[in-house]
N, C-alpha and C positions, 0 to 999 in steps of 0.2 A: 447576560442575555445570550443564547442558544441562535446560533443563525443557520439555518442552512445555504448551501452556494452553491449556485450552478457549476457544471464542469467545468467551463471555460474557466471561471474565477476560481474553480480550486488552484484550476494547475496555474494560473498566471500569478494569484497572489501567495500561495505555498510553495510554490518553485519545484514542483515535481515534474522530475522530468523522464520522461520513458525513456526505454533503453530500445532499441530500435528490433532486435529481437527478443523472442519470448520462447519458451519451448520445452514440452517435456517438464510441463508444470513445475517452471522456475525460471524468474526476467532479474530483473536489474530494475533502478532506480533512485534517484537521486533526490534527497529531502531538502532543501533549504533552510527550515527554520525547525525545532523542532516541536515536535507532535505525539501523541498517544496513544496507541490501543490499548483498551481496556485501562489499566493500571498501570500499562509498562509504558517508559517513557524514550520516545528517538532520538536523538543526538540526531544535527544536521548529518550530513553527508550520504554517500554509496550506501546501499543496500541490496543486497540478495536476497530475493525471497525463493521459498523453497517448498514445494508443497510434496510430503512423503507420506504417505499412510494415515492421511486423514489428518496431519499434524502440520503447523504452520511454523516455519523457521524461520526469520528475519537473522541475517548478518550484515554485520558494520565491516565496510571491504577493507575500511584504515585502521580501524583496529582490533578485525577478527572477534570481535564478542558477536555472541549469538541468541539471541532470545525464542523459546517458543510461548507463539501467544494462541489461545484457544481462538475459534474462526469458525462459522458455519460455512463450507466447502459446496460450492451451487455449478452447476455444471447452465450454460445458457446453449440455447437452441446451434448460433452458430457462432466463429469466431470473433475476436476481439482483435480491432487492425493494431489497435497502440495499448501501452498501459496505460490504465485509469485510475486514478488515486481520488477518491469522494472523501471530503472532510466535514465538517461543521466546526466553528469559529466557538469556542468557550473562553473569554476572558483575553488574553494572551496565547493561549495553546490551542492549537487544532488536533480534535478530537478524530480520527481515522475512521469511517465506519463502513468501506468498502475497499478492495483492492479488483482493478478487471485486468489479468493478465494479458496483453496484448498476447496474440499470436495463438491463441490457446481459446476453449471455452471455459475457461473455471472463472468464478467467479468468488471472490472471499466477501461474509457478513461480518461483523464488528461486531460486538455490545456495547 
């Protein structure tokens, strides 16, 4: 069953934790359990996110892999104080289906 969860219970029950700056469309952030976009699958831990050219790069800070995963790139009115991680609960694994970069306006869609 498909749940969606308010902000507060993303980030308390998935353990994403911002990184306190954001800038220059790329933050930090920390996954707890792992998680999904799209097809590709997250390993707990660090992450860098990295937004270049319309192109979405996640890296694993411990072990240097890199994935690009496809993302629709939304620019919001004004900034973002913290990172936001929006999930939805499938089964065992939480499905990703937003990133709000703290410090920044971008905002990433999922499928």
């Amino acid at each position: 069953m498909k749940t969606t969860m308010t902000f507060t219970t993303i980030l308390l029950v998935l353990g994403f934790l911002a990184a306190p700056l954001c800038a220059d469309e790329k933050c930090n952030f920390i996954l707890s359990d792992t998680a999904k976009i799209g097809a590709a699958e997250l390993r707990p831990g660090e992450y860098k996110l990295l937004v270049e050219d319309g192109k979405v790069v996640l890296t694993h800070l411990k072990s240097g892999e890199s994935i690009e995963v496809n993302g629709k790139i939304e620019t919001a009115p004004e900034k973002f104080k913290t990172t936001e991680v929006h999930a939805s609960r499938v089964g065992e694994i939480s499905q990703i289906l937003e990133i709000r970069m703290g410090g920044s306006k971008t905002k990433i869609a999922f499928d």
